[in-house]
N, C-alpha and C positions, 0 to 999 in steps of 0.2 A: 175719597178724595184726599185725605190725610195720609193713607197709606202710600199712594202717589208723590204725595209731597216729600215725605221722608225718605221715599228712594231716589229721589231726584238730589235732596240735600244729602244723601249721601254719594251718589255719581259724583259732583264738584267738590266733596271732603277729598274723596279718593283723587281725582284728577291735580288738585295742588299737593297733593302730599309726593305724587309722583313726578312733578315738575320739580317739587321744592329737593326729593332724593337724586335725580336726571342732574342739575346744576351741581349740588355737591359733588356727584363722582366726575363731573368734567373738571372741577376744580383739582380737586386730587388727582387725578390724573397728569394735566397741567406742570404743575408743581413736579412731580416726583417721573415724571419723561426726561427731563433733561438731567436729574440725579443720576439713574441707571441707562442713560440714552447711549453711551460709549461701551460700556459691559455689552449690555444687550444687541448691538451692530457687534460685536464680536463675538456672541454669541450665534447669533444668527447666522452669520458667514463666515462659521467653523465651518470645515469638512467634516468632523466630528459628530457623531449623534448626541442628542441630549441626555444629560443623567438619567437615567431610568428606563430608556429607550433603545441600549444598546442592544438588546434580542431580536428586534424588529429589521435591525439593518442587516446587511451579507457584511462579512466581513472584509477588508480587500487586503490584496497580495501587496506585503511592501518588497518596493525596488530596492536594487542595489546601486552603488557605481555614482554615475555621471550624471544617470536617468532621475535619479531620486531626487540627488541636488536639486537640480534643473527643473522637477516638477514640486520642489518643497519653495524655495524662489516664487515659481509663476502662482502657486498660491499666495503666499504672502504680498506679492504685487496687487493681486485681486483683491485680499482682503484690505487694506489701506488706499486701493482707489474706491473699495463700496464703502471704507470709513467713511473719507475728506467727502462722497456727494448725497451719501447722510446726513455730514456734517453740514452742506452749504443749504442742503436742501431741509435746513433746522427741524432734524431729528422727523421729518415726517414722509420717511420711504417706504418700499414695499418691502416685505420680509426676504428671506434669501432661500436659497435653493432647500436648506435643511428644513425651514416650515413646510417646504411645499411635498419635499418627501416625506415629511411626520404624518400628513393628510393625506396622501397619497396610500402609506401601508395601513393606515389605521380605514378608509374606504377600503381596500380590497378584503382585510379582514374582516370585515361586515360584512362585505356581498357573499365574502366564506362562509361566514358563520349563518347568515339571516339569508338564504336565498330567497328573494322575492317574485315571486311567475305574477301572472295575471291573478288566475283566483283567489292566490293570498291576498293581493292589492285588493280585489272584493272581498274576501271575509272582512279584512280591517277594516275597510270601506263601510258596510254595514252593520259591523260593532261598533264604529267611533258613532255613527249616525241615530244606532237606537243608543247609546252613552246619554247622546247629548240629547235627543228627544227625552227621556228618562227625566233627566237632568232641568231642562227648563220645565217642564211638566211637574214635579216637585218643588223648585226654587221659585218661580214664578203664579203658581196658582194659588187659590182666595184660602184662608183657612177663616174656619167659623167654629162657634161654644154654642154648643144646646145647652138652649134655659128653658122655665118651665112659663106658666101664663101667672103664675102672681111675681116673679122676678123681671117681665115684661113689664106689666103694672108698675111695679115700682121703677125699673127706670124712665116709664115713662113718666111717672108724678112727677120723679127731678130733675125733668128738661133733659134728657141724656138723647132721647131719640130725635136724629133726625127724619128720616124717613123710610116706610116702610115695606115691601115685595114678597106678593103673593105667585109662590111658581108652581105650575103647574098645577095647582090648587089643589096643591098636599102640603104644602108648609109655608113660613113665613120667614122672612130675612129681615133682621132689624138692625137698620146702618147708623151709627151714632151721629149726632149734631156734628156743628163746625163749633173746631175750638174744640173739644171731647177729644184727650190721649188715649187712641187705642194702638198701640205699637204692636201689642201682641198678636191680636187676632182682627180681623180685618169685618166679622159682623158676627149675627148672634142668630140664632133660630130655633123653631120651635114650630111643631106639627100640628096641625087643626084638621078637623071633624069635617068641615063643608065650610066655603065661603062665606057662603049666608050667615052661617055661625057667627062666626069670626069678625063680618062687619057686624053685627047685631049687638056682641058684645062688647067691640072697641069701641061703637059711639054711646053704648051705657056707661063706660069707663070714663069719658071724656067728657060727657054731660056732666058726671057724679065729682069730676074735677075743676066745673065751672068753665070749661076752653070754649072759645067762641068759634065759629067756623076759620078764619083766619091763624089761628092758632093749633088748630087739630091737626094733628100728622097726616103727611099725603099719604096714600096708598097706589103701588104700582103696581103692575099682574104684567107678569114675565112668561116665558116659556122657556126651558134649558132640557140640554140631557144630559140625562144621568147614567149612559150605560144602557140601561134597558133598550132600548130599540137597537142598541148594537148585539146583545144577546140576542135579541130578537129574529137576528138577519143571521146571526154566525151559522145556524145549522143548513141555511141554504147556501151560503158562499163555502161551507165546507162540502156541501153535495156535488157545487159546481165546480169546485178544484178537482175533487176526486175525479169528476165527469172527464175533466180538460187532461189530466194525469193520465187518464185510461185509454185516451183518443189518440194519447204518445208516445206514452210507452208499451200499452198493453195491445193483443193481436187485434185490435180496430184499425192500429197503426195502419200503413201507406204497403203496398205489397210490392213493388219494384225496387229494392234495395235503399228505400226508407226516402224516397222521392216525392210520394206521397202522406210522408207520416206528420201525421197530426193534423188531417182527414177527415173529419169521420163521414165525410160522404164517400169516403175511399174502401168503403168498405165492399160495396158492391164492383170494384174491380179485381179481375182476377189476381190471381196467386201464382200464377203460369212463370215458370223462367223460360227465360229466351235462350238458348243456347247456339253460339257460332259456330263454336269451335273446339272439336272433342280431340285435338291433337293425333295422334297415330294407331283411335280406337276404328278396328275395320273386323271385317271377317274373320283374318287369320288370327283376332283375337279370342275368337270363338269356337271353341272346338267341343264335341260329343253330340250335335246340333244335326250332321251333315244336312237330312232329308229338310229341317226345318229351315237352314239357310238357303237353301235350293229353293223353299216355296218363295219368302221373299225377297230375290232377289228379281222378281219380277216390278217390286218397288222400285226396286235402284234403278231396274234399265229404261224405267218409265220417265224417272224425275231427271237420268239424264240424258235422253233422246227422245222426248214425248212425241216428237214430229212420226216418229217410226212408228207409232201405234195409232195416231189418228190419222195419218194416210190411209191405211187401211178401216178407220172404219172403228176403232176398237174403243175400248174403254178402259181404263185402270180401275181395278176392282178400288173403291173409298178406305177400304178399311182392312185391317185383320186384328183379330183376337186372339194373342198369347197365352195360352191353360196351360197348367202345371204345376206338380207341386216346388215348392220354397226353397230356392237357390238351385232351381235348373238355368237359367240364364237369360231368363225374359228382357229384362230393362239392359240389360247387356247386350245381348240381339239388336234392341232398338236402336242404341246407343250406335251399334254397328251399321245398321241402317243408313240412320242419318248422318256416319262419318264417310263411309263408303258414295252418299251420296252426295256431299257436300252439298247440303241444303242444310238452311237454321231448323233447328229442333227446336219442340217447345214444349217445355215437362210440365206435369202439373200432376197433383195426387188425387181421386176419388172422393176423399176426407172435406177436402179444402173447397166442396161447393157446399155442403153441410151447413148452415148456422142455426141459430137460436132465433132470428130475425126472418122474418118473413119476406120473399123474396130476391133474396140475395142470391141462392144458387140459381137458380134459371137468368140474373144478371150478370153471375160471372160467367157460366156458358157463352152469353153472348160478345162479354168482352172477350175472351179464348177465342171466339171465332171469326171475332171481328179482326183482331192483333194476327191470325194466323191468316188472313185474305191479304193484311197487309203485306205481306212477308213472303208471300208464297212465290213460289213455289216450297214449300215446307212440309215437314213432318209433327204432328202432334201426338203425343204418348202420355196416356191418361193411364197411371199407374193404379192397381187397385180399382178396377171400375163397378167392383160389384157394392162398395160403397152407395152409389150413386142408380146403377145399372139393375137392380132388385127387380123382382115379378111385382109388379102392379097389383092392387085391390088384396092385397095380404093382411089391411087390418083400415081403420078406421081413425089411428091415431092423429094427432097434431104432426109429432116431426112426420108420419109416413105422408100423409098428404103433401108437405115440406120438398119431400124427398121424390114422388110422381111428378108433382111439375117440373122439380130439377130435370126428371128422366126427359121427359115430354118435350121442354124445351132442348137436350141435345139431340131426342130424334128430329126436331124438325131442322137444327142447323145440319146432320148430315144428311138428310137426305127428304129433304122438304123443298116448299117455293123457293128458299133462299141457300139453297145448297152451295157446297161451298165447290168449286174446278181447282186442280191445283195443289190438293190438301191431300195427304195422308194420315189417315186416322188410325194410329196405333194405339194397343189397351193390354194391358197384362192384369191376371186376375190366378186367384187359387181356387176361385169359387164360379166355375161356370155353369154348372148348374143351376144356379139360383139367379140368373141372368134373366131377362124379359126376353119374349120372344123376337119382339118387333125390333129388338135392339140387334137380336143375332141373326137377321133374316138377310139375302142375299139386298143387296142394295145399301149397306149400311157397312157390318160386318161382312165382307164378300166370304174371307180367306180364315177359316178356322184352323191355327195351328198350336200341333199339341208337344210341348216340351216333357218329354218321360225322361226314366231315370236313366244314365247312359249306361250301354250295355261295358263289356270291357274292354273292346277298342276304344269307345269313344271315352272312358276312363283315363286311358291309356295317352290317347291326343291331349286330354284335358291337363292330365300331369306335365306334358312334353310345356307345354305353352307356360304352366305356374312355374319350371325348375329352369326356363332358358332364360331368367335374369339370375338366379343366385348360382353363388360360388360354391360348386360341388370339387370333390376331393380330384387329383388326374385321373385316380384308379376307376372312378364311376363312371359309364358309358350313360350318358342320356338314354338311349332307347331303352338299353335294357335295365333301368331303374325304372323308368316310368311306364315299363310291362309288369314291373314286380311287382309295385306299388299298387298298381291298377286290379291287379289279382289278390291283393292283400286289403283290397276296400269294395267289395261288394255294400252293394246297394246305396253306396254315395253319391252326393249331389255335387256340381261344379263347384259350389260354395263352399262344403266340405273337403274339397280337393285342394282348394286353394288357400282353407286353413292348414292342413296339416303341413302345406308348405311351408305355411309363414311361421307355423307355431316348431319346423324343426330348423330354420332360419335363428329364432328366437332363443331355442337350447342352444344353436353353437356358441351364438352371442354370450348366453348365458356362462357357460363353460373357458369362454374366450378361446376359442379355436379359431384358429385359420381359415379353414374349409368346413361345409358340412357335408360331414359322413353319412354313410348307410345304416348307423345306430343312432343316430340323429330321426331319422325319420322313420325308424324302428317305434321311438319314443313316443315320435309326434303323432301316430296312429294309434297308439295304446293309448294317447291321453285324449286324440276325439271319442276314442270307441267308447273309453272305459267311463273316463273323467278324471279327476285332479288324483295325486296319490294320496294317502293319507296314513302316514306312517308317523305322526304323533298320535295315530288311535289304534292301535295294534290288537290282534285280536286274542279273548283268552284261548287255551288249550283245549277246553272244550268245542268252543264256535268252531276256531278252527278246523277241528277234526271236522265237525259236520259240513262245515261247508267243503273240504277236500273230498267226502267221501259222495256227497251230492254232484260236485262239478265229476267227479268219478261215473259216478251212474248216468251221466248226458255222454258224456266223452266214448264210453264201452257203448252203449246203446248207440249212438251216431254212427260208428265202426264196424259194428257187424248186422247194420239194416241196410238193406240195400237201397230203398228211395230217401234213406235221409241224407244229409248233408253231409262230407266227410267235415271232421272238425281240423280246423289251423291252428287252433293259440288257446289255449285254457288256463287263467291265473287267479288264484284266490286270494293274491292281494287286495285290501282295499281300496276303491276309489267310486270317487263321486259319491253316491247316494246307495252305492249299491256291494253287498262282500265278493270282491270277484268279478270276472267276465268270460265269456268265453264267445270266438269269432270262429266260423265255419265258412266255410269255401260255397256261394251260392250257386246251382248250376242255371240260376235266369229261363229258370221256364215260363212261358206264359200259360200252359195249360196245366193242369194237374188232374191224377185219375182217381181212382178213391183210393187203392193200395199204398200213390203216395203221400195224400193225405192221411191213414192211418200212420204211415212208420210217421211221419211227424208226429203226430202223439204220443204215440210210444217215446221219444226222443225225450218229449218235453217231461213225461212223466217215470223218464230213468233217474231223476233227480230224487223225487220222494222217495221213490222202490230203494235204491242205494242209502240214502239214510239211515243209520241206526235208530235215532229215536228222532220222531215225526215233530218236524220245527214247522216254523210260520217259514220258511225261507221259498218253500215251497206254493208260495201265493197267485203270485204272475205267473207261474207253470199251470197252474190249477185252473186260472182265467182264459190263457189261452186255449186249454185243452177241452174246456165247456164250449168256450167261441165257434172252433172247431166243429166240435160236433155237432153244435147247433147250427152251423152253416152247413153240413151235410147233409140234415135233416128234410131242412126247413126251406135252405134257398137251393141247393142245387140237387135236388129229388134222386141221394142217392141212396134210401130208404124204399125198401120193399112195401113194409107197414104202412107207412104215410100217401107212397105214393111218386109220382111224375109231378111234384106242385113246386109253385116257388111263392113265398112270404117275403113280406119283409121282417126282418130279424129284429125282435124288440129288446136285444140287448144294446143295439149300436146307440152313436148319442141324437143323432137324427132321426129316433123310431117315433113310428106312431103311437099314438096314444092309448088305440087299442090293440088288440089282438085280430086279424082282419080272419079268424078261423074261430073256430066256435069251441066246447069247453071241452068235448070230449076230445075232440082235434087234439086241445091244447093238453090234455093228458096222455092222448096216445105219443105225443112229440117226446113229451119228458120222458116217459117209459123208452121210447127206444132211443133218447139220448143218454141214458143213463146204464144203458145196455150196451152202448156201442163203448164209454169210457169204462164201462168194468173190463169188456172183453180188452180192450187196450193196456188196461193195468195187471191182468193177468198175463197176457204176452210179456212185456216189461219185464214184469217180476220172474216169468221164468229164463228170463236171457240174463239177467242178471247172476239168478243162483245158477245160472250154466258155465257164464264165467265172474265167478267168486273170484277167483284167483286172480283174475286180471284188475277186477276191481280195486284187489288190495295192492296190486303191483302201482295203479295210477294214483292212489291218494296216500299211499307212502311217497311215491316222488313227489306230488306239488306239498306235501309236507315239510319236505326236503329244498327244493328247490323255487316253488311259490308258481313255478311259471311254466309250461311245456308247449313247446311249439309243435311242428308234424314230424321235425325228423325225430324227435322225445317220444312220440306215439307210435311213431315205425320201430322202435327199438323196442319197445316196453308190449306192445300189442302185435307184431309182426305188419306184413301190410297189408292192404285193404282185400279181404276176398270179391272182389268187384272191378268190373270195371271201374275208369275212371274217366273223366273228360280230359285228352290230353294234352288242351291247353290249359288250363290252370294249371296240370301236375309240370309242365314244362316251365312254367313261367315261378311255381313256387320254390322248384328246386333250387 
């Protein structure tokens, strides 16, 4: 109560000492107005800036002549009529134009210097706020002295206490009498044992001091916090922040372009984009395909003249399944599809019915098929569906059981009670074989179509389409770039086609040329084939040599076997991960007989025979040349010994676990694989010592020059004893 009091008599000390300073500066004021009252109107309704201010103004253009006069006049007219109504209006006018430009530059330098947005206005906002919390929170609240229980005692003997509080029933507050100066501290306390205690003891004290009941100190029991139950609760209001954080920012979020985020029952909606509108992506964006855009294009003519097909009775097959290997032009296809068709597409990836929560993927299925009823006539393309699309009863786990319902509920949206009319169900995958059956059965999957690699026409289309937006030299004819080109990248994918485009776009840029050239894109296929140069890692004089005289012994060996591959380009510079490379002209057979599989060995194993001394370089030649043979052996029964059989190969990465042939099998195997690689290496090695001399002709030049292309080989080796295919030799020339 006394601490009360004293802040009150101090509130009214402060409140007249502020009135008694308020009067005095109106007095001075007063007084000393009408001293400087005449100065100051004419300072104020200077045109002039203020002493100290002159950097802040622009400076202005003085007149000459008539004009000056005439505006030095109408000023001083102005300035002596804002005197005299100064003057009448006794010294109590508004300031003049120069005040109002002082505040004028000194605000725009501030909004310069201190730009304020909104957020700043809340950080300040929320630092001025915890300031002042802080602030009354320390100024404002009780302070208290621990003392012990015989200094209680004694103030109580000398009347000091007025009355006493028990909180919490842990400690004790002792508030002094009325009348009793305590300015400093506001009360006094001290810790006890138990209640019980504490009364037992205080009324021994107060008996022993003769107090009559009216005289004993009251006793009150309070409850306060102290903190603790706010400890108490922090770890759950930090679970629930985190929870609410994860539900907004993290992938629980909203999946329609953040429509739904901060959701978390938005999790069971699909992930599916909707797409309208694919701008000028059609067929003739698609080339190396033909046979596959042929199959469907029976999509397109259904979603636009469906009447032509159910007149007659027919049915649009639900689905097709895209296979192939990685950047043959699946989601490109689709993409083509549904711009050809003008109808909404609607993407969505294999991954994205997956979660950690249980039932979520068989929920977003439904919303996919619900969203695509609404929309249809439309297209769906489930990228990746072996994700999702896996052989059923493959294991016992948590997520695979996860992953069968997911399967289960999209076989019943395509082709269950509630099947979907209208829909086209497209699926690209790399893995078709590990596909469910029920998934690839007619009525689901109608249309199995298979993306291979393109031969060299469709190479050939595929460049025409990547080179007809950039800026080639006048001298380069399209067609027959994109024939060279085409014969210069066996065994490439659309995707690889369309880097080496971009990546000799990239060197011109780099180079800053005008055009790009035919060594532009020279470049740009040595840096897919090979990979990056690496000419800050040079090689010593020893490597070197071996690696010339290795890439020597594939190059001679390639040249005078008749089923291997003639060789195009051999360089033992470094790049990528590897010393060297060498590109060969592929002749795209789909069959092979054993003779051509042998000279490929032989080929692979002119590298070690040509070596002078036996290096590790020789590894991956050594791998494949086992591979090989064990694929003669074993899967294509073209062993005498073994037999007519065919295994599966338990070198690949999807072998079985055992050997599906028994032990002596599996010794006779090794015996004549190890029979067919000697007789291979003896071959090699005497083609080699036959031509010694040409070996030495080839690995003196890439010594020399690093790099040999075919016409370097036709000079140095004479030409091919062989026939040749004479379109690649047409189109390399």
């Amino acid at each position: 109560m006394w601490s009360f009091r004293n802040r009150a008599r101090a509130v009214r000390t402060w409140r007249q000492n502020f009135f008694a300073v308020s009067a005095t500066l109106r007095c001075k004021g007063a007084s000393g107005r009408q001293v400087h009252q005449h100065s100051l109107a004419r300072l104020l309704g200077s045109n002039r800036p203020l002493k100290g201010f002159e950097k802040l103004f622009p400076k202005r253009k003085e007149g000459t002549g008539s004009r000056t006069s005439a505006e030095n006049k109408r000023n001083r007219e102005q300035d002596s009529l804002r005197t005299k109504r100064r003057e009448g209006n006794d010294g109590r006018g508004e300031r003049g134009g120069g005040g109002e430009n002082e505040r004028s530059q000194w605000r725009k330098r501030f909004k310069k210097d201190f730009p304020l947005d909104e957020r700043t206005v809340q950080n300040f906002a929320f630092a001025a706020a915890g300031m002042t919390a802080a602030f009354l929170y320390f100024h404002f609240r009780e302070t208290g002295v621990q003392i012990s229980w015989k200094d209680f005692v004694l103030y109580l003997s000398k009347g000091l206490v007025g009355h006493v509080a028990v909180v919490n029933k842990q400690y004790v507050k002792v508030f002094p009498a009325d009348g009793v100066n305590s300015s400093e501290v506001d009360y006094l306390w001290f810790n006890i044992g138990s209640v019980a205690s504490f009364e037992h003891k205080l009324e021994m004290v107060q008996e022993e001091m003769g107090l009559d009941s009216t005289q004993k100190v009251p006793v009150l029991y309070t409850s306060e916090s102290d903190g603790t139950m706010v400890l108490s609760v922090l770890p759950t209001l930090l679970l629930a922040g985190f929870l609410l954080f994860a539900t907004r920012q993290g992938p629980m979020a909203g999946a329609h372009g953040g429509s739904l985020k901060g959701n978390p029952f938005s999790m069971k909606a699909s992930k599916a984009k909707i797409i309208k509108d694919f701008g000028n992506v059609c067929f003739r964006d698609v080339a190396g395909c033909e046979e596959a855009k042929l199959e469907i294009l029976e999509f397109v003519n259904f979603l636009k003249n469906p009447n032509q097909y159910w007149d007659l009775g027919a049915k649009i097959p639900k689905g097709a399944l895209l296979s192939g290997s990685p950047g043959t032009g699946k989601t490109l296809l689709a993409k083509a599809t549904a711009g050809e068709a003008d109808v909404p597409f609607i993407t969505v990836n294999g991954s994205e019915f997956q979660e950690v929560f249980a039932g979520v993927g068989p929920a977003r299925i439904r919303d996919l098929f619900a969203t695509a009823r609404k929309m249809a006539p439309c297209i769906v393309f489930i990228d990746e569906i072996d994700a999702v699309g896996r052989k059923r009863g493959s294991g016992s786990f948590g997520w695979q059981s996860e992953q069968e319902n997911t399967l289960n509920q999209l076989l019943v949206e395509m082709d269950g009670f509630n099947s979907s009319t209208n829909i086209v169900v497209l699926a690209g995958t790399n893995r078709a074989d590990v596909l469910d059956p029920a998934l690839m059965r007619p009525g689901r999957f109608d249309r199995h179509i298979h993306l291979g690699l393109p031969d060299i026409k469709g190479r050939a289309s595929i460049f025409k389409v990547h080179l007809r937006p950039l800026k080639l030299e006048p001298c380069l004819n399209l067609e027959a770039l994109s024939r060279k080109l085409a014969a210069q990248t066996p065994g490439f994918t659309g995707a690889e086609i369309a880097n080496v485009c971009n990546e000799a776009a990239l060197r011109a840029a780099r180079h800053v040329s005008q055009c790009i050239s035919a060594e532009h894109f020279k470049q740009a296929v040595e840096r897919v084939i090979g990979g990056l140069d690496k000419n800050t890692q040079p090689l010593q004089l020893l490597e070197k040599t071996t690696v010339a005289y290795h890439r020597a012994g594939h190059a001679v060996a390639g040249w005078f076997l008749e089923h291997a591959e003639p060789l195009l380009k051999v360089s033992i510079a470094p790049r990528g991960r590897g010393l060297g490379y060498a590109q060969h002209l592929s002749k795209e057979l789909h069959l092979l007989n054993q003779d051509q599989l042998f000279d490929r060995m032989c080929v692979m194993l002119g590298g070690r025979v040509a070596e002078r001394r036996v290096s590790t370089g020789s590894r991956d030649d050594l791998r494949k040349v086992t591979q090989t043979a064990y694929e003669q052996v074993v899967q294509f029964g073209m062993n005498k010994a073994v037999g007519h059989v065919s295994f599966d190969l338990h070198l690949q990465q999807n072998a079985v676990t055992e050997k599906p042939y028994s032990e002596s099998a599996a010794q006779l195997i090794d015996q004549e694989v190890r029979s067919l690689v000697d007789v291979a290496f003896q071959r090699t090695l005497q083609l080699v010592v036959d031509k010694k001399e040409m070996v030495e002709k080839v690995a003196k030049h890439l010594l020399e020059k690093e790099i040999l292309d075919r016409t370097d080989m036709v000079e140095l080796l004479g030409p091919r004893p062989f026939q040749e295919n004479g379109l690649y030799e047409e189109l390399c020339e």
